[in-house]
TIMI-2910 file (N, C-alpha, C, CB; in pm, 1 decimal, decimal comma, always signed):
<rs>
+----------+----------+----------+----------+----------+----------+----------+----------+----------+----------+----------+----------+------+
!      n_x !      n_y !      n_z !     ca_x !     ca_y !     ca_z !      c_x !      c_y !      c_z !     cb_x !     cb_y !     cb_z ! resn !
+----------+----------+----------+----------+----------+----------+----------+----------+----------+----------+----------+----------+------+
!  +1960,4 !   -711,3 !    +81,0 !  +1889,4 !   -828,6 !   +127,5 !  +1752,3 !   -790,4 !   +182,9 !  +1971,4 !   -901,6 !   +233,5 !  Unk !
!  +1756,5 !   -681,7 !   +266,3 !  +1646,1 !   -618,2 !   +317,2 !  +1521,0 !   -638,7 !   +243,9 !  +1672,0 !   -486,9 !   +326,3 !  Unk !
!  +1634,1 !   -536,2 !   +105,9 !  +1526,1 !   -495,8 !     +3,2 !  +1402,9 !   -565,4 !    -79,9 !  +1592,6 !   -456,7 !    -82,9 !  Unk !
!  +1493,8 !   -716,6 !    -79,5 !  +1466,7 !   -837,6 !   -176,2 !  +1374,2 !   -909,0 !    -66,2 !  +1619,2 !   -937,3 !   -236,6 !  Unk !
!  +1380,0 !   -921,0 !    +42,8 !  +1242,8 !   -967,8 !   +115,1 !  +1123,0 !   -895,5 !   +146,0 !  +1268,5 !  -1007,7 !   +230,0 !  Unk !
!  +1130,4 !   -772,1 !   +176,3 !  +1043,3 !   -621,5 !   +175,5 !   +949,7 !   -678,3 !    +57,9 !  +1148,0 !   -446,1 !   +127,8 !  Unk !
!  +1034,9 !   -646,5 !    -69,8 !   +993,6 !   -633,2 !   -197,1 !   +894,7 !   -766,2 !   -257,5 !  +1127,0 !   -612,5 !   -276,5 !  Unk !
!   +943,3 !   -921,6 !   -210,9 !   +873,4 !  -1012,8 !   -249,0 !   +749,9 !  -1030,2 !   -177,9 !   +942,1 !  -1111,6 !   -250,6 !  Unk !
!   +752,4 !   -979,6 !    -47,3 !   +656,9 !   -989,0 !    +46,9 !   +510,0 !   -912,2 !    -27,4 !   +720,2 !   -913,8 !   +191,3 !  Unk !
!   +531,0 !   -776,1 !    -77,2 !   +471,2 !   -710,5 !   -121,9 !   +438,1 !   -731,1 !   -229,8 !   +501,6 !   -633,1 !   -108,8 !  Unk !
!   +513,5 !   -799,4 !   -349,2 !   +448,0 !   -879,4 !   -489,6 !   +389,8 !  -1003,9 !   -450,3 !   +562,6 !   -920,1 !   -611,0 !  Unk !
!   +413,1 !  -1099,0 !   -369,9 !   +277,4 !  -1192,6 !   -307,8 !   +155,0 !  -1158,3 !   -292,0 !   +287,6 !  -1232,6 !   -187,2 !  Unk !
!   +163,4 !  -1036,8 !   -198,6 !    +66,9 !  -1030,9 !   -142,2 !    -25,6 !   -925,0 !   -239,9 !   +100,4 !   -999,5 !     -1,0 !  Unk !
!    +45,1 !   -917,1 !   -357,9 !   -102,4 !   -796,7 !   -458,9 !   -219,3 !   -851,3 !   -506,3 !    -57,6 !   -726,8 !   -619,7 !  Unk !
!   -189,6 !  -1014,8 !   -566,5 !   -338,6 !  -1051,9 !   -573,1 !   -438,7 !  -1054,7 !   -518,1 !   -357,2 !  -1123,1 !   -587,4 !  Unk !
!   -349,5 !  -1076,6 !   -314,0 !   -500,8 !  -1061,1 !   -242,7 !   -552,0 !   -900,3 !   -221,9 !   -494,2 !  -1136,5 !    -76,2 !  Unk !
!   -483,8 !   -813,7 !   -244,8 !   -505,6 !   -686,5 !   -253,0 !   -606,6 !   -667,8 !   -415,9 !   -343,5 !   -608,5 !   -242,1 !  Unk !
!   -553,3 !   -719,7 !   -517,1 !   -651,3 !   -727,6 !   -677,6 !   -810,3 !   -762,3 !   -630,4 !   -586,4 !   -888,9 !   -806,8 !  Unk !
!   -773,8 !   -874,0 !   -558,2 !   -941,9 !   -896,4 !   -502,7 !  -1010,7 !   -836,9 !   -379,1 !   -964,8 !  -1040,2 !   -470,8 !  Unk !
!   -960,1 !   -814,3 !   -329,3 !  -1001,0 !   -648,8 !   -189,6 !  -1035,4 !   -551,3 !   -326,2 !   -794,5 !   -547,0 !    -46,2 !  Unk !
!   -973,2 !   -519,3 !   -401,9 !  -1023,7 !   -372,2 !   -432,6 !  -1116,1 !   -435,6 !   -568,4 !   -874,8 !   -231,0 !   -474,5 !  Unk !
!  -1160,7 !   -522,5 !   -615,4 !  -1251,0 !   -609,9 !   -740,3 !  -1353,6 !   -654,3 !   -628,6 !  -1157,5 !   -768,9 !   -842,6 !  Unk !
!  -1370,1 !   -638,6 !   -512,3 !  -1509,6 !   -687,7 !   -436,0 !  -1484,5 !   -558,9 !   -366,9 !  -1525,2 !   -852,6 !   -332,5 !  Unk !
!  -1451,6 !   -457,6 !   -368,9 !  -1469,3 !   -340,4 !   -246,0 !  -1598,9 !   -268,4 !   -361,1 !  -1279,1 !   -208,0 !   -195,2 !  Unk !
!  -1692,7 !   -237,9 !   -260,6 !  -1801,8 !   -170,8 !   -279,3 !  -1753,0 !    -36,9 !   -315,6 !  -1890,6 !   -176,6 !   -166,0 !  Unk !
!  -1838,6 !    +62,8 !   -424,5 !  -1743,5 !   +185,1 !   -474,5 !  -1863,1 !   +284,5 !   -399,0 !  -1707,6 !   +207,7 !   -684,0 !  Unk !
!  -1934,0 !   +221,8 !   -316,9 !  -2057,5 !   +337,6 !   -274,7 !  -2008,7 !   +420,7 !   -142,6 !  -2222,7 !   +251,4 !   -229,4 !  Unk !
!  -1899,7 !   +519,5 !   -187,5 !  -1853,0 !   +565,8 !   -112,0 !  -1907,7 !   +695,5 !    -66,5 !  -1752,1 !   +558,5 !   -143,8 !  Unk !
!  -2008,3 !   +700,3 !   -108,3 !  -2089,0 !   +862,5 !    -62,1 !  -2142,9 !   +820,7 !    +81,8 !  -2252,9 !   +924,1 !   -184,2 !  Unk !
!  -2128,0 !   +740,2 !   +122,1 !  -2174,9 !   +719,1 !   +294,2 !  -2096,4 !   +777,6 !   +366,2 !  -2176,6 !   +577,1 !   +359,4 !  Unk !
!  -1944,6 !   +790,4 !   +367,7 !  -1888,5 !   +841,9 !   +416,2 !  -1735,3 !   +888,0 !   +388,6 !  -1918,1 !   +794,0 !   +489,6 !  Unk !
!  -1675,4 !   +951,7 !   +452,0 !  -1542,5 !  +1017,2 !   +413,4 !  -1455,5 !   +893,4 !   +467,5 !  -1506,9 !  +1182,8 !   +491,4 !  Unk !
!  -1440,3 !   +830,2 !   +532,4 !  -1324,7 !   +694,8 !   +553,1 !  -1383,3 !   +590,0 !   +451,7 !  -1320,0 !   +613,2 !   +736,5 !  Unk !
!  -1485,3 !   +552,0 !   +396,2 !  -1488,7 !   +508,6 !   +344,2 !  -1436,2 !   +542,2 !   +206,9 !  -1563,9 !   +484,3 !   +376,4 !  Unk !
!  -1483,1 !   +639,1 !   +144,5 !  -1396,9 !   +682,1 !    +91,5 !  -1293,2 !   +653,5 !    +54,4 !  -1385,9 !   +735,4 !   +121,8 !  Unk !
!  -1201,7 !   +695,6 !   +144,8 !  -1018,1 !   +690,3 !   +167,9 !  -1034,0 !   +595,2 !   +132,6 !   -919,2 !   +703,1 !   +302,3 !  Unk !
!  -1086,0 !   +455,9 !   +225,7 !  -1034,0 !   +363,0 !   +218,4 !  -1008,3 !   +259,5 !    +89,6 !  -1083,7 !   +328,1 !   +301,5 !  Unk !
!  -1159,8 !   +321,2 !    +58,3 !  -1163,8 !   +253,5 !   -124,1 !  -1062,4 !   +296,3 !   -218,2 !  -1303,5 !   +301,8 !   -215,7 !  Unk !
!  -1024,4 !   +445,6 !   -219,2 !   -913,4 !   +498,5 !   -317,4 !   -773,4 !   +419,9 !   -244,8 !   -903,5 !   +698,1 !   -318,4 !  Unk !
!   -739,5 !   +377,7 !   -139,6 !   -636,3 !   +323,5 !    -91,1 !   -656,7 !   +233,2 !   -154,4 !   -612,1 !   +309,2 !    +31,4 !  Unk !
!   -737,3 !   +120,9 !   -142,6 !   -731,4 !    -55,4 !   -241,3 !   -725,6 !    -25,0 !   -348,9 !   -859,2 !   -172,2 !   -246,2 !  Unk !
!   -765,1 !    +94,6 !   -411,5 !   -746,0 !    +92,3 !   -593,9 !   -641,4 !   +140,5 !   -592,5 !   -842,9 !   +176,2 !   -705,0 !  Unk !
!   -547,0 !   +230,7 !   -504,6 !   -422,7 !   +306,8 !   -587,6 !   -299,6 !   +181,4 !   -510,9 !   -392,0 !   +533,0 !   -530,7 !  Unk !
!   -310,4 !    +98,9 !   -434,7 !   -218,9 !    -13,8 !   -336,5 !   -146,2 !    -65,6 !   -434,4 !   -300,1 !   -143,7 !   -247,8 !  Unk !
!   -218,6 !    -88,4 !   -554,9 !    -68,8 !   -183,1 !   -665,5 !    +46,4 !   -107,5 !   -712,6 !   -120,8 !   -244,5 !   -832,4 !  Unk !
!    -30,4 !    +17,8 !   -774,5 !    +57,4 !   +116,9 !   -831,9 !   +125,1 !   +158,1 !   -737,5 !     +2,3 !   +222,0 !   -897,4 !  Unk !
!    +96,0 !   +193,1 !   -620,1 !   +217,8 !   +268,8 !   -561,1 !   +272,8 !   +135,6 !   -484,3 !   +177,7 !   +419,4 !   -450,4 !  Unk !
!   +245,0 !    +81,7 !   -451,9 !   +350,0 !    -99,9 !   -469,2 !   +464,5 !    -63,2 !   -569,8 !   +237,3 !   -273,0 !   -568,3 !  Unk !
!   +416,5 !    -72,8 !   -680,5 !   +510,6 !    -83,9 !   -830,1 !   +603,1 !    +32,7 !   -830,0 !   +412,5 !    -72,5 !   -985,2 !  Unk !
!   +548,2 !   +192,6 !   -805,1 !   +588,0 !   +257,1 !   -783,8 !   +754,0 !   +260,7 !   -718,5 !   +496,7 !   +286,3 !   -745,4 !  Unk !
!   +678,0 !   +233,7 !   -562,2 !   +793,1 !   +262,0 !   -464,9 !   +873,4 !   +121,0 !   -498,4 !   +740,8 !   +286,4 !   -283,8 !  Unk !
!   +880,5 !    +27,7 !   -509,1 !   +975,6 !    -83,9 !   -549,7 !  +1059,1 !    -36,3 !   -652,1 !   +906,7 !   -210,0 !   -598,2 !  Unk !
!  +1036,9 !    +33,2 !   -726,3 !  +1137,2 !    +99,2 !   -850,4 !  +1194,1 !   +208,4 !   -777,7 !  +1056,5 !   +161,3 !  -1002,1 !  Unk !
!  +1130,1 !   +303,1 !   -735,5 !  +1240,9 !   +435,9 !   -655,0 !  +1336,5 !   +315,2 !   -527,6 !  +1096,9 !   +613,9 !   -526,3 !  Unk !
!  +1296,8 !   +226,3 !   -486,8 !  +1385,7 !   +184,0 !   -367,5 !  +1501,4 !   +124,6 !   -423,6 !  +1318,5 !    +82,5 !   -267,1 !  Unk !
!  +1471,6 !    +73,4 !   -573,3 !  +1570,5 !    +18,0 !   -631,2 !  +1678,6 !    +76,8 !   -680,7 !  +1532,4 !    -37,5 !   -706,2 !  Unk !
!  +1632,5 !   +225,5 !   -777,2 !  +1692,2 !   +322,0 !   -764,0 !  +1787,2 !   +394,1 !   -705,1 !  +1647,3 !   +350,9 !   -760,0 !  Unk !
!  +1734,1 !   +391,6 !   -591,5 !  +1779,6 !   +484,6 !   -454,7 !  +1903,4 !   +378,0 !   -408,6 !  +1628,5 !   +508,7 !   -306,6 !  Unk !
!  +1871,9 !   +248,9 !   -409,7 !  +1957,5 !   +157,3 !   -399,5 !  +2107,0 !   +121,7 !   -482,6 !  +1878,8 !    +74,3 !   -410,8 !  Unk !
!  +2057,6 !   +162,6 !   -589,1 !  +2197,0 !   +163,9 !   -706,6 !  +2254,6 !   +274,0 !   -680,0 !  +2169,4 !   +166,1 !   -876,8 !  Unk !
!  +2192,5 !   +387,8 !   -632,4 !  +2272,3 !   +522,6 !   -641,3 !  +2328,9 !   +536,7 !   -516,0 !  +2188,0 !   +652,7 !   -676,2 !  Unk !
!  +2344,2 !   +385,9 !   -426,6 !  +2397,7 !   +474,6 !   -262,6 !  +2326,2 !   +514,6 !   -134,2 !  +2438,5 !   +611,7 !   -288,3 !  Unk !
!  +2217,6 !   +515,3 !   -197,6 !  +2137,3 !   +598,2 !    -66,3 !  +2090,0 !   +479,2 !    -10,9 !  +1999,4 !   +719,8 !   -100,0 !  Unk !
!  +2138,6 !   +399,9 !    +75,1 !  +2055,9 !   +268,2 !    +93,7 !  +1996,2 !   +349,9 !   +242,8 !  +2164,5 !    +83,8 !   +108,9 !  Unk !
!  +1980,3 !   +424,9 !   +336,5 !  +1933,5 !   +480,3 !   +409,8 !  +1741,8 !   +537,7 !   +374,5 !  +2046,4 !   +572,2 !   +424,2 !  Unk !
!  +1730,5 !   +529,5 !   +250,6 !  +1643,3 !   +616,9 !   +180,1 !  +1522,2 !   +481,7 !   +125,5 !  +1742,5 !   +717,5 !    +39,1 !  Unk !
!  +1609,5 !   +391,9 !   +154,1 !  +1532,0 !   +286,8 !    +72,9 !  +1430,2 !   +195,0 !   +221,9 !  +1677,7 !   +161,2 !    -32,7 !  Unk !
!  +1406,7 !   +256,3 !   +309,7 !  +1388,2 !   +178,8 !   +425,4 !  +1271,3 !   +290,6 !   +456,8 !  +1530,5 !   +149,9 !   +539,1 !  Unk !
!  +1250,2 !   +398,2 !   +458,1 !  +1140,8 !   +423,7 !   +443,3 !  +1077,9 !   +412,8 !   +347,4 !  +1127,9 !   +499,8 !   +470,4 !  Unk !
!  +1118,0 !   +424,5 !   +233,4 !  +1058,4 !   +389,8 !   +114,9 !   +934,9 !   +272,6 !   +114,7 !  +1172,3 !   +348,2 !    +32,0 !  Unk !
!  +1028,9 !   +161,8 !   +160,6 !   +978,2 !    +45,2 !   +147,3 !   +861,2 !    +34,7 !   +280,1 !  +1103,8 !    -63,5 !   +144,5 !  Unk !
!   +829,2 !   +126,7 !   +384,0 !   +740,9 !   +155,1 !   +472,6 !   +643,0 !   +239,3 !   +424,7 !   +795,0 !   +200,8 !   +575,8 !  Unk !
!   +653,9 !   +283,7 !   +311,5 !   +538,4 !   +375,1 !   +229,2 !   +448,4 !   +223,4 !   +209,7 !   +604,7 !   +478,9 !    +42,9 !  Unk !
!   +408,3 !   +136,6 !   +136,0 !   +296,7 !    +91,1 !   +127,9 !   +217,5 !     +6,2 !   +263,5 !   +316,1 !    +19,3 !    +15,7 !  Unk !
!   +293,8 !     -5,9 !   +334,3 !   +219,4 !    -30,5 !   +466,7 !   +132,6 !    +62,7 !   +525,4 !   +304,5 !    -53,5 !   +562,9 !  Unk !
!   +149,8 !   +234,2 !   +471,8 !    +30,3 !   +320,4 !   +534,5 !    -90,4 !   +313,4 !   +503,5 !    +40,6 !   +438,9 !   +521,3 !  Unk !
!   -148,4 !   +273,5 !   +366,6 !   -287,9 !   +223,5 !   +327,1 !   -331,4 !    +97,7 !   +415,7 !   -288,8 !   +181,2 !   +167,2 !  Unk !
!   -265,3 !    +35,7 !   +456,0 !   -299,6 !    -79,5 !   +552,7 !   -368,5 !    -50,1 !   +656,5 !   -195,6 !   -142,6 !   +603,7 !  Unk !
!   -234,5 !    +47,7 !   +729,4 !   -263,2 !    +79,7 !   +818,4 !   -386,6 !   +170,1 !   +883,8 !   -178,1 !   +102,1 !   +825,7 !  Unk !
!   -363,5 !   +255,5 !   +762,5 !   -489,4 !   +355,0 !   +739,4 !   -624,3 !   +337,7 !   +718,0 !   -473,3 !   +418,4 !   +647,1 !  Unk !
!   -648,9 !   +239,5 !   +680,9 !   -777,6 !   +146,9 !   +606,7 !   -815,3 !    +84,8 !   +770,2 !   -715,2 !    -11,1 !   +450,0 !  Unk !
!   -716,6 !    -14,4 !   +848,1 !   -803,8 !    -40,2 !   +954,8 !   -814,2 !    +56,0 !  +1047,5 !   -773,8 !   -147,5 !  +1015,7 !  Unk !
!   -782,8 !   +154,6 !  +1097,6 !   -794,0 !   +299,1 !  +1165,2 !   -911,5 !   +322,9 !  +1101,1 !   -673,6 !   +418,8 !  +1140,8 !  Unk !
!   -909,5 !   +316,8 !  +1002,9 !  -1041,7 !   +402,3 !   +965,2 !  -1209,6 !   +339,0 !   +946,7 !  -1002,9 !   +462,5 !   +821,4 !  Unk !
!  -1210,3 !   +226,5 !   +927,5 !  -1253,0 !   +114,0 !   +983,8 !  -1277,3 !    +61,0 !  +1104,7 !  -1202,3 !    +56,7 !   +953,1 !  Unk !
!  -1197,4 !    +68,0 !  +1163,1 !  -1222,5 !    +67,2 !  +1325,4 !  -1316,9 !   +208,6 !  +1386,3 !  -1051,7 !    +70,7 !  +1405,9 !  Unk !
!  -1279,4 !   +340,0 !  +1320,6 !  -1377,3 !   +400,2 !  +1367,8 !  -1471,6 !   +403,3 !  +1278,1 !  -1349,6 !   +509,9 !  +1411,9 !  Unk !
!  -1512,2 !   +323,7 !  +1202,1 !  -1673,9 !   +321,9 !  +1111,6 !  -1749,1 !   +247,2 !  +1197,8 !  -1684,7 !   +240,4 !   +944,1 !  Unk !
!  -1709,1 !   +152,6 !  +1224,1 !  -1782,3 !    +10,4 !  +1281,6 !  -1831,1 !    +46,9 !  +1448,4 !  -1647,0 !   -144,9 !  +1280,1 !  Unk !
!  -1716,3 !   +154,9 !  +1491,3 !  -1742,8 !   +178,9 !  +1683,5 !  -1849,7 !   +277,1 !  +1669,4 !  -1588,1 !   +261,5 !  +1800,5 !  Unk !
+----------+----------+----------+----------+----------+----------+----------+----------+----------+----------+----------+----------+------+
</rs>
């Protein structure tokens, strides 16, 4: 059940992520968080798609323990992006 709300939450929300990374500026030679942050909005779908298939996986085979961090892997680009952001802007 976990899995199936985790999981829809995160296929909603990719289009507004399609357009974050289709308007993110690629002039990332200003700096190293910027940087990051841009390769985070371009790689956010795939490893979306990614980890939703290993959790599912991991899920058929038993390991439902395994599937709960899993599903906390794409929240670190989030997270990481405003950290890093927050110190561009201070």
């Amino acid at each position: 059940m976990v899995n199936v709300v985790i999981h829809s939450f995160y296929i909603l929300v990719l289009p507004v992520w399609y357009f974050l990374s289709v308007f993110s500026a690629p002039n990332v030679g200003q700096s190293w968080n910027l940087a990051v942050c841009y390769y985070a909005l371009k790689l956010y779908p795939y490893a979306v798609i990614v980890i939703i298939a290993w959790a599912w996986v991991f899920y058929e085979k038993g390991f439902y323990k395994w599937t709960y961090p899993l599903n906390a892997i794409p929240a670190v680009p989030i997270i990481l992006c405003t950290v890093l952001m927050a110190g561009h802007i201070g």
